[in-house]
C-alpha positions in Angstrom: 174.6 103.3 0.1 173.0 100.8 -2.4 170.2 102.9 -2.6 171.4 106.4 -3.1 174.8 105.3 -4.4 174.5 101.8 -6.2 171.4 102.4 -7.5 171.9 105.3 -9.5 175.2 104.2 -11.1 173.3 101.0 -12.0 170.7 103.2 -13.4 173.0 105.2 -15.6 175.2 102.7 -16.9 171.3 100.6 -18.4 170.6 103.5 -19.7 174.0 105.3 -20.6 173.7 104.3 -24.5 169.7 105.2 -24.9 170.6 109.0 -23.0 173.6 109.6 -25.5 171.3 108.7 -28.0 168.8 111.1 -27.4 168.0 114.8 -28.0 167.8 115.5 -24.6 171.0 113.8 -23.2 170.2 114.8 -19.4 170.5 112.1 -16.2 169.1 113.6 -13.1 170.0 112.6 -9.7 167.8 113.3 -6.8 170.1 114.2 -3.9 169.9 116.3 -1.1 171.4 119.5 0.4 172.9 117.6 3.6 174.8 115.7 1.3 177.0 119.3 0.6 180.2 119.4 1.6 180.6 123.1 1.7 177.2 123.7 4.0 177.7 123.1 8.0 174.3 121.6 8.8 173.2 121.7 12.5 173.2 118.7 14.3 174.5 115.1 14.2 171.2 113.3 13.5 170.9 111.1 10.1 175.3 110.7 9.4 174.3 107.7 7.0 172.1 108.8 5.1 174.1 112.6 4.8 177.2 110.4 4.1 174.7 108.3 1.2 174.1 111.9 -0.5 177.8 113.4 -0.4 178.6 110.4 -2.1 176.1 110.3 -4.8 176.9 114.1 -5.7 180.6 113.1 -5.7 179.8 110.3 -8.0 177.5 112.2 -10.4 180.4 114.7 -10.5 182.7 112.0 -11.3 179.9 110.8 -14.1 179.6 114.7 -15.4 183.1 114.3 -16.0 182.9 110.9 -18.3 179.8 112.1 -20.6 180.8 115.6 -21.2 182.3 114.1 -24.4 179.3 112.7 -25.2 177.2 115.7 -24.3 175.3 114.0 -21.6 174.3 116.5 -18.8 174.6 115.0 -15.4 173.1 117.2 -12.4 171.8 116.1 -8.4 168.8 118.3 -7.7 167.1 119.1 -3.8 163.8 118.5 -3.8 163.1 120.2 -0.7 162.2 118.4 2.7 160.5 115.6 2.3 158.7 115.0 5.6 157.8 111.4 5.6 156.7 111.5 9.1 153.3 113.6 9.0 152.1 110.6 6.8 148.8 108.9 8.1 147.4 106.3 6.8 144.7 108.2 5.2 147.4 109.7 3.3 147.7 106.4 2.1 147.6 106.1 -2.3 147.5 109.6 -2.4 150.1 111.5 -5.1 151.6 114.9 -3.0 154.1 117.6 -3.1 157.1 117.2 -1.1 156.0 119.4 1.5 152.3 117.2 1.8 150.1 119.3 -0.7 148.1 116.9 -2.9 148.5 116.6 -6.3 145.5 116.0 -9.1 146.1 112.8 -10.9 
């Protein structure tokens, strides 16, 4: 919760005055499609961390809501699976896709 929830919020309200500011006017929350609340996913596996997502979406709902006056776009994006555990250490300081591809930098 203090890192997909907290965090975030902290985030936004630092930065709140420099987005509404801007030209873009755009915060960007990366969340995650087990964090739905209309999607049955399989399984029981990872309830924390699904509960963690619901609740960011449902707070940068709650945030869409506030800066619509302002003009401030406020959107949770999937990135897709993120599988963490084919990591080696010969993966190690390497910039990659989500789904392990590397990426030029």
């Amino acid at each position: 919760m203090a890192v997909n929830v907290r965090g975030p919020l902290m985030v936004m309200e630092a930065f709140a005055a420099n987005v509404k500011a801007s030209r873009q006017k755009k915060f960007v929350a990366i969340s995650s499609t087990v964090g739905s609340l209309d999607q049955p996913f399989p399984g029981t596996t990872a309830i924390f961390y699904r509960t963690s997502k619901a609740a960011l979406n449902k707070e940068m709902q709650t945030l869409a809501l506030v800066l619509k006056h302002a003009g401030v776009s406020v959107v949770m994006i999937h990135p897709g699976q993120v599988r963490t555990e084919r990591l080696t250490i010969a993966d190690s300081g390497h910039f990659m896709r989500y789904g392990g591809v590397p990426l030029p930098w």
